[in-house]
C-alpha positions as CSV (number, residue, x, y, z in Angstrom):
1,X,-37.0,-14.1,-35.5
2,X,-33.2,-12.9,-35.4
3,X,-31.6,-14.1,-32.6
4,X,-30.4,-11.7,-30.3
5,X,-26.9,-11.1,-29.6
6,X,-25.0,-11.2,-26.4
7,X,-24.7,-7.5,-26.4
8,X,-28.2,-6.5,-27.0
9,X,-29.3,-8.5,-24.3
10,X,-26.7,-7.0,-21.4
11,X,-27.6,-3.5,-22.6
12,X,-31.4,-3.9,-22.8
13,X,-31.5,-5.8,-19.2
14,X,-28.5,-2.7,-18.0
15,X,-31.1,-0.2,-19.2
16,X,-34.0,-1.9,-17.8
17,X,-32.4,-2.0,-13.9
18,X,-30.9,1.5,-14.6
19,X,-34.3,2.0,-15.7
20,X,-36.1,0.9,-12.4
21,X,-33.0,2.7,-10.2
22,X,-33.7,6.4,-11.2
23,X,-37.5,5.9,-10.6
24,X,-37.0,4.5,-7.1
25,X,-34.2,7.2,-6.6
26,X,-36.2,10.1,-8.1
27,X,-39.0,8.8,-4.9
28,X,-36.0,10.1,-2.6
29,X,-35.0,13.4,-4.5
30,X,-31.5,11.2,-5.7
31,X,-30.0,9.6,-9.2
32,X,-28.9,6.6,-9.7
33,X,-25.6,8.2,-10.3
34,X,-25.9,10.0,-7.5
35,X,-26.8,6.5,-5.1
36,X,-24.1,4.6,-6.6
37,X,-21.6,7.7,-5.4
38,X,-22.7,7.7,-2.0
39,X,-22.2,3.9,-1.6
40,X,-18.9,4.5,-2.9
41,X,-17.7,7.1,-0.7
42,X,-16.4,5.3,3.3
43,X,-18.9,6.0,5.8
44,X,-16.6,7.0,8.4
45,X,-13.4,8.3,6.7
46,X,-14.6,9.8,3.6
47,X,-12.7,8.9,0.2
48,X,-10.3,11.4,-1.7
49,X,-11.7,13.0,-4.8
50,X,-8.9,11.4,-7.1
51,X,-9.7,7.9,-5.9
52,X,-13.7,8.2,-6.4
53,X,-13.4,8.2,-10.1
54,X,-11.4,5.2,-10.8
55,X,-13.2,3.0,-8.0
56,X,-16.6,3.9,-10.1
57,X,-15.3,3.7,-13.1
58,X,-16.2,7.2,-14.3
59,X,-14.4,10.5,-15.5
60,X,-13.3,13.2,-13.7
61,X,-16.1,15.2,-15.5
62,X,-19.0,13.3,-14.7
63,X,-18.0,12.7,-11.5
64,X,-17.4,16.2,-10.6
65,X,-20.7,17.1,-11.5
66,X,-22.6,14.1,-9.6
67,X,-20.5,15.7,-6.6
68,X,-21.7,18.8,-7.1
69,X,-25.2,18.3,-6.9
70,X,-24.6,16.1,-3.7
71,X,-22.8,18.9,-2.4
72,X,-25.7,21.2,-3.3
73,X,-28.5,18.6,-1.5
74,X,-26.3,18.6,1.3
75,X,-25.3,15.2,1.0
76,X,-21.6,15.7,1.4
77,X,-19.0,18.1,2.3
78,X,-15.5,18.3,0.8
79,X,-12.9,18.4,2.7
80,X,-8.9,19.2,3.0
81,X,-7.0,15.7,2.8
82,X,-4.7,16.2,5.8
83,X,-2.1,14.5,4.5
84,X,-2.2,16.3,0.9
85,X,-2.7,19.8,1.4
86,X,-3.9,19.9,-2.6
87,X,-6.0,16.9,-2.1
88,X,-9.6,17.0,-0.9
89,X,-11.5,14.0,0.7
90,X,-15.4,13.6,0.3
91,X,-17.0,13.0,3.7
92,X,-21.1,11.9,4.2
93,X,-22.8,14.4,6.1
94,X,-25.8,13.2,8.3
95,X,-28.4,13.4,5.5
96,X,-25.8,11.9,3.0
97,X,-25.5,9.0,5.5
98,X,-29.3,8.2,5.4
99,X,-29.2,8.4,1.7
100,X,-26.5,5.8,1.5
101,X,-28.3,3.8,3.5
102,X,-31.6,3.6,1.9
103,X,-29.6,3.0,-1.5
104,X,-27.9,0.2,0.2
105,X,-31.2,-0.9,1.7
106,X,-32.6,-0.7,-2.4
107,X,-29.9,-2.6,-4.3
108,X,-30.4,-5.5,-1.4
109,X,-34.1,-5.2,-2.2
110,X,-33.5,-5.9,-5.7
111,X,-31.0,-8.5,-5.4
112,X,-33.2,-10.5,-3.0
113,X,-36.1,-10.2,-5.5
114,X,-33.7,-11.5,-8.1
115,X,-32.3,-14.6,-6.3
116,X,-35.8,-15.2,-5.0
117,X,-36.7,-15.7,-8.6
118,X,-33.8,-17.5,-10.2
119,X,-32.4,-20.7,-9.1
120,X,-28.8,-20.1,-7.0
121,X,-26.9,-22.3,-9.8
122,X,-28.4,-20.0,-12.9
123,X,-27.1,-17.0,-10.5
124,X,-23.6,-18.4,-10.7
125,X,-23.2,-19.8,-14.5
126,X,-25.1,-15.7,-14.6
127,X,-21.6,-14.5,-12.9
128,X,-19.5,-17.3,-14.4
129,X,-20.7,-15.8,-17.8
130,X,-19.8,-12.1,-16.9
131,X,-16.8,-12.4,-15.6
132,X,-15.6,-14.4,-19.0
133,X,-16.6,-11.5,-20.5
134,X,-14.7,-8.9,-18.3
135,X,-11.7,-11.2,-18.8
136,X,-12.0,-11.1,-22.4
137,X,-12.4,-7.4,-22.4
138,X,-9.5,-6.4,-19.7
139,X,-7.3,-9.1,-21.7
140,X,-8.2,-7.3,-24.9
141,X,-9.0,-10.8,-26.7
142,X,-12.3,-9.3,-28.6
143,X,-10.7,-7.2,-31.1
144,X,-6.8,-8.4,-32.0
């Protein structure tokens, strides 16, 4: 049997929790995409448009379409930044505020379920190992 290569094995497990996300979301007429937006938008003051995409990690053209389907379920409302006339700030409506919450309520389910099955000190040489990888990435160190 090959062995399997670091990459394979973050990308199969990403794809299996991704995976296991959109099913539970689909339950609650949401994405994944869509889950991980809400919990990045501030429950009480909203976040500006221009700072959702970096804090995810995403472009302006996924993003904008994630937004407007939450927009369209009536999960949030756009709104004039008040100290940017051109800028606009994403505010949770009522409904968009439950949704949050049950997405919160999820990704604590599943982390619970995972620590409750792995020993704490696998959990953080698990971290340890990532964030050696992020490093190496950020730092550029892979490819010279």
């Amino acid at each position: 049997m090959k062995e399997i290569t670091i990459d394979y094995a973050l990308r199969e497990t990403w794809l299996s929790v991704a995976k296991m996300y959109n099913e539970e979301a689909k339950n609650h007429n949401n994405t994944m995409a869509m889950a991980f937006t809400l919990l990045s938008i501030d429950p009480k003051t909203g976040t500006a448009s221009t700072a959702l995409g970096p804090k995810m990690g995403m472009e302006a053209t996924s993003l904008s379409r994630i937004l407007k389907s939450l927009e369209a379920k009536e999960f949030i409302v756009r709104k004039p930044n008040p100290n940017d006339g051109r800028g606009v700030i994403i505010h949770l409506t009522e409904l968009g505020l439950e949704k949050r919450t049950l997405s919160k309520e999820t990704v604590f389910q599943f982390n619970s379920a995972v620590k409750a099955n792995i020993p704490e000190e696998k959990l953080k040489h698990f971290f340890e190992v990532t964030e050696t990888i992020n490093s190496l990435i950020a730092k550029k160190e892979i490819f010279k």
